[in-house]
N, C-alpha and C positions, 0 to 999 in steps of 0.2 A: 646441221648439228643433230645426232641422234640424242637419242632419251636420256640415255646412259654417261656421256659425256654432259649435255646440260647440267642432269643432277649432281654430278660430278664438283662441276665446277661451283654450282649453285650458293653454296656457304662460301666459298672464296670472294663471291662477286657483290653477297649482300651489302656487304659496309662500304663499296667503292664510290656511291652517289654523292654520299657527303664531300670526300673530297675532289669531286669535281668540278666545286666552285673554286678549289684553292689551286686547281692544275690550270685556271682561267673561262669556264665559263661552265655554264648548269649544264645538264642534259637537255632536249628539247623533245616535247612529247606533244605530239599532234592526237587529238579523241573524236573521234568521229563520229557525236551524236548528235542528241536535238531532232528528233522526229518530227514531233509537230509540240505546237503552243496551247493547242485546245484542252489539252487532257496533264492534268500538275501530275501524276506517276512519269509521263513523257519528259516534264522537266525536271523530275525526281534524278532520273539515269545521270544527266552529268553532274547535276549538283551533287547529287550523291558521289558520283567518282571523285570530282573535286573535294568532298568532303574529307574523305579517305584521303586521297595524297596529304592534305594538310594535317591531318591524326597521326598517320605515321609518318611525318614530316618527310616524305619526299620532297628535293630542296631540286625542282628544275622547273624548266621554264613551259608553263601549258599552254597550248592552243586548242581554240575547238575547232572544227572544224561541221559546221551544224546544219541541219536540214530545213529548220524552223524558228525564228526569233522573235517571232508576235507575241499581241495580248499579255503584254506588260514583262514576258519572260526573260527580253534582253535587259530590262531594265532590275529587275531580281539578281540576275548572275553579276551586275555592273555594282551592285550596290553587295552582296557577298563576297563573290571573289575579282578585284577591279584588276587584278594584273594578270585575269585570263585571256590572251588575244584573241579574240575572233575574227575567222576566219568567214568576212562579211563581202569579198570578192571575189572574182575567178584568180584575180590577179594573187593576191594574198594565198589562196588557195595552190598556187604553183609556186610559190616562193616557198611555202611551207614545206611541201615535197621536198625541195632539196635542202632546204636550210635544218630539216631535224631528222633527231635521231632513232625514233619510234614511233609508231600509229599503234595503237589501240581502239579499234571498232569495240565501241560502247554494247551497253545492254539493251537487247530489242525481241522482238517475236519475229523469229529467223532471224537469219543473217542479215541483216540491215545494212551492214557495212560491204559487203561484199564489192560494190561495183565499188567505191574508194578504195579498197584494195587491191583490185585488180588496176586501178590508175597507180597506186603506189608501188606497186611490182612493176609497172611498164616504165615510167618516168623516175624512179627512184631505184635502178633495179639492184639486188643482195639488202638492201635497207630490211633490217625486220621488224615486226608487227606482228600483234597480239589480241586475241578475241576475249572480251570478258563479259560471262553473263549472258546466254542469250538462250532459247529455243530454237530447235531444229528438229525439223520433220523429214528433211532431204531439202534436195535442192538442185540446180543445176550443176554438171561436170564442172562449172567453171566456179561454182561456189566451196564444191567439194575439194576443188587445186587450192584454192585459196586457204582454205581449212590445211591441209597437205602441210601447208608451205609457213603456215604462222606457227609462233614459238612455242606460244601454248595458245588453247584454246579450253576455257571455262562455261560451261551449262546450266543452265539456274534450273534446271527439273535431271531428273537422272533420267526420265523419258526419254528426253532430251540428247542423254550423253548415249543411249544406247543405240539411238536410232542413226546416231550420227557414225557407228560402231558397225551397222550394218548397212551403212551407204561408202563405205570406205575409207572414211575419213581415219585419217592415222599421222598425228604431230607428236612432237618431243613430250609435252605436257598436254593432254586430255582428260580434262576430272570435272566433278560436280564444284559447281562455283555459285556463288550467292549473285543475284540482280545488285548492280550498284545503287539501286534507291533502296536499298538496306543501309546504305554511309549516310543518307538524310536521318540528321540526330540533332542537329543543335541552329537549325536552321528558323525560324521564329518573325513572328507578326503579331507580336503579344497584344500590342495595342489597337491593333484591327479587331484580333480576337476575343479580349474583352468586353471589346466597343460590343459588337455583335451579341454574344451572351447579354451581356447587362442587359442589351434593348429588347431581349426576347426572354427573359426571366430563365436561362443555364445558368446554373452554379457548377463548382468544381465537381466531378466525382457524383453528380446528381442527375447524369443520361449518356443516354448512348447515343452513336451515328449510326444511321441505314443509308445505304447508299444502293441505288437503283444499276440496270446496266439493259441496253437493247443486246437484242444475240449479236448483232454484228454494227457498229457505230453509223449509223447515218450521215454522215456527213453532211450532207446536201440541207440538213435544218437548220444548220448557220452559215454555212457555203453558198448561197445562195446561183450562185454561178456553176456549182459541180448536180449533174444532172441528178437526176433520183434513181435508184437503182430499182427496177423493180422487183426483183426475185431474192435481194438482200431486206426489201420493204415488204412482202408478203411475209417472209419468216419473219422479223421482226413482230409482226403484228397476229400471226399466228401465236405467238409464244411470250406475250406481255405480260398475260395475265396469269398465266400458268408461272411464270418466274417472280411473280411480284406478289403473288396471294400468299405465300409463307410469311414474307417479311412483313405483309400488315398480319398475318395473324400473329407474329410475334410481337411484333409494336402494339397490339391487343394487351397479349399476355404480360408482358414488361410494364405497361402501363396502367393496369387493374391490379395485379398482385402484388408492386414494388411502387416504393414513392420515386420511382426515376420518370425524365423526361426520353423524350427521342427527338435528335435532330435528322433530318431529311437532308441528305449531303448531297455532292455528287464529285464525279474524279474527270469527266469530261463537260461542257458546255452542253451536250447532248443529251443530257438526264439530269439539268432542273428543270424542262418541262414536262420529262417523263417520272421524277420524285411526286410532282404535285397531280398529273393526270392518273397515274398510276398506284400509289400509296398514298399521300395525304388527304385527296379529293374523295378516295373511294374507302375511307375511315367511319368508324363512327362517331356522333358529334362528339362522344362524350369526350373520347379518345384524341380528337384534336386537340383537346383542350390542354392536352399534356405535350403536344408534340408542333415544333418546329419544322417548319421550309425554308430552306437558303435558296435564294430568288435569283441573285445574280451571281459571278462565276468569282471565284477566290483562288490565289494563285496557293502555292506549294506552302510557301511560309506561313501563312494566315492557318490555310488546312491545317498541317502539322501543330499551331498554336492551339487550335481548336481541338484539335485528336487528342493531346496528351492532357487535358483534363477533362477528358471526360472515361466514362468507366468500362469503354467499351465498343469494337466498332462492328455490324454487322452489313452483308449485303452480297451483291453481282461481281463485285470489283476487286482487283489484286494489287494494283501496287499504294493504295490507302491502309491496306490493312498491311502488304510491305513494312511501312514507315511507320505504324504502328507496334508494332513488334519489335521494331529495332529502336522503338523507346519502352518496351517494357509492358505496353499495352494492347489488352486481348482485340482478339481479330479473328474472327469467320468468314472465312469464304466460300462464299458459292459460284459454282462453274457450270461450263455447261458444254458440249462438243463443239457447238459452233466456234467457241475460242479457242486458242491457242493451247498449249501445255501447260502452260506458265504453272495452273494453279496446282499442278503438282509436285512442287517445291514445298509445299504444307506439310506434304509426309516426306520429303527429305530430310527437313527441318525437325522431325517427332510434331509435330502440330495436324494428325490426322483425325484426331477425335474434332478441329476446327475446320475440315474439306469437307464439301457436299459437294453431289454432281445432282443436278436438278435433274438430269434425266435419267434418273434412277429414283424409282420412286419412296423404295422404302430410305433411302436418304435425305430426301425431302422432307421425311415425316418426323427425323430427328432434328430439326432446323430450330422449331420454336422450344422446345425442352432443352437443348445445345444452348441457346440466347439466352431464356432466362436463367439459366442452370448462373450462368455468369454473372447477370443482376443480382442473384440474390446471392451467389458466395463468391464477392469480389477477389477476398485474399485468395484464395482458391486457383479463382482464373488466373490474376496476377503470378503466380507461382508456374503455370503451366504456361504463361506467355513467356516468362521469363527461364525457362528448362528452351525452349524453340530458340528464345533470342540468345543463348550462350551456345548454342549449338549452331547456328548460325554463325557465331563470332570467330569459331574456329575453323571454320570453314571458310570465312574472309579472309583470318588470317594468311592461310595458305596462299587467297589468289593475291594480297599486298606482296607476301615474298616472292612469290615468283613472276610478278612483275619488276621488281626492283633486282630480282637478278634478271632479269633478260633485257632489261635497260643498262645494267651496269655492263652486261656483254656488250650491247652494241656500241658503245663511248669508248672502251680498250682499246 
């Protein structure tokens, strides 16, 4: 199907979902995320998809299809969404293929999905399928047919969509599209996250989160079985200090000039012992005294409980400050080349006066004036997160319709 024709048809096809429970049965939409368990953005991606379809009540039947379901995350999605099948066998995993009517390869750093789609092309073959949300730098011929050949395909960085512009890649619908841990909005662990503040003296709206980040994840620190890397552990530890001396100089300045607290977070398992070696430990005493460590790992729900009262989130990390934003609450991030693109979705979204690239130095130097600027004129921030998150919102919008039209295609 070309561009022209999709679009074409597009408004014809939006309102058809509904009645596909009354012609005898839902659509059937297979998602093929779940990366890994260690890092709550990772389990942002499908809850957040999930979130979305139930918001604009798409009315069919979902399966995941997942990478990863440790560390308490199957038991999060089981207790959110229970009539999500997962997709927890080879067996299952091949019944799914032919029994439904869509794949959608979730949101990731590159094509994540790629080799499930190239088994869904092989074993399902003319079945269509949809990319939402991801980063792309290039890839292999066989990533870029993929890309070719799916209905649409959506970019969470315009980077992202240009690059993929000049590796060939060319489907019916290619545009800027929002990460679906932007749909994580009403997802909650109030009572964890209470529990937590009360014990460590947070009140509402009275601190912020700093959340740390190595250049490239270690794995191997709680893996115990996956070997050490050593030339991803030299960078790491060349550049600790040089990425982590802003944010205590900010948590300084936040913490002397405003009566706010700072909580020490983190978005993977791999930076609460780099929050406490790295920023709490190398504090001054006095400055402890206002500032918290989260010790052990906190799934998505708890996080998000914790984010949206408090006044503000800064640090290394992207999809915390994601989830942040898509409830209304300011978020900096800072990047760096070793990652991915991701964190240039901040100035697609107008949110570039909140980007820094740490290796860029005179950017670096606007980090702690950036953080407290927000301490001290909350409504201000709040206003500016909330201009990002409606811009943002319209830009969701788009990739909801044109899912639900290229699902309502393939059920015809």
């Amino acid at each position: 199907m070309n561009r022209r024709h999709f679009l074409s048809t597009l408004a014809l096809t939006l309102a058809a979902l509904p009645a596909v429970a009354a012609e005898g049965r839902r659509p059937r939409i297979v998602l093929r995320n779940a990366w890994q368990s260690i890092n709550i953005g990772d389990i942002a991606h499908y809850l957040g998809f999930f979130e979305l379809m139930e918001k604009h009540k798409i009315d069919a039947e979902f399966r995941l299809w997942p990478g990863t379901l440790k560390d308490g995350a199957d038991a999060l999605l089981a207790r959110r969404f229970p009539k999500v099948i997962v997709l927890d066998t080879p067996e299952k995993i091949t019944a799914a293929i032919q029994e439904c009517d869509f794949l959608v390869s979730g949101s990731s750093s590159g094509f994540g999905g790629s080799s499930a789609v190239s088994r869904w092309r092989k074993e399902a073959p003319g079945k269509p399928y949809g990319v939402f949300g991801i980063s792309f730098l290039g890839g292999s011929p066989e990533d870029v047919d993929n890309l070719n050949h799916a209905q649409f395909v959506f970019f969470r960085d315009s980077v992202g969509l240009a690059a993929a512009r000049e590796n060939g890649v060319n489907c019916p619908i290619m545009e800027y599209g929002p990460d679906s841990a932007f749909g994580v909005v009403t997802l909650r662990n109030d009572k964890a996250a209470l529990a937590f503040m009360h014990a460590n003296g947070l009140e509402e709206g009275k601190f912020l989160c700093c959340i740390p980040r190595y250049r490239m994840t270690p794995h191997w620190i709680i893996q115990k079985a996956r070997p050490v890397d050593p030339v991803k552990a030299k960078r790491n530890d060349e550049m600790k200090e040089h990425d982590h001396a802003p944010l205590r100089e900010a948590i300084i300045a936040v913490t002397s000039q405003t009566d706010l607290k700072v909580l020490i977070c983190h978005e993977d398992q791999t930076q609460i012992s780099l929050g406490k070696e790295m920023i709490y430990d190398k504090l001054p005493e006095e400055t402890k005294k206002k500032c918290v460590w989260k010790d052990s790992y906190w799934l998505t729900d708890e996080a998000l409980s914790t984010y949206v009262r408090s006044a503000g989130l800064f640090g290394n990390e992207m999809h915390s400050p994601i989830m942040c934003i898509a409830s209304g609450i300011p978020a900096v991030v800072c990047r760096f080349k070793d990652q991915t693109i991701k964190g240039y979705m901040w100035r697609d979204i107008g949110l570039n006066d909140w980007l820094f690239d740490l290796d860029i130095e005179e950017e670096v130097a606007r980090i702690v004036p950036t953080v407290l600027d927000i301490a001290k004129n909350p409504a201000k921030a709040k206003a500016y997160a909330a201009q990002g998150r409606e811009k943002m919102l319209q830009f969701q919008q788009r990739e909801i319709d044109v899912l639900k039209g290229a699902v309502a295609q393939a059920i015809k």
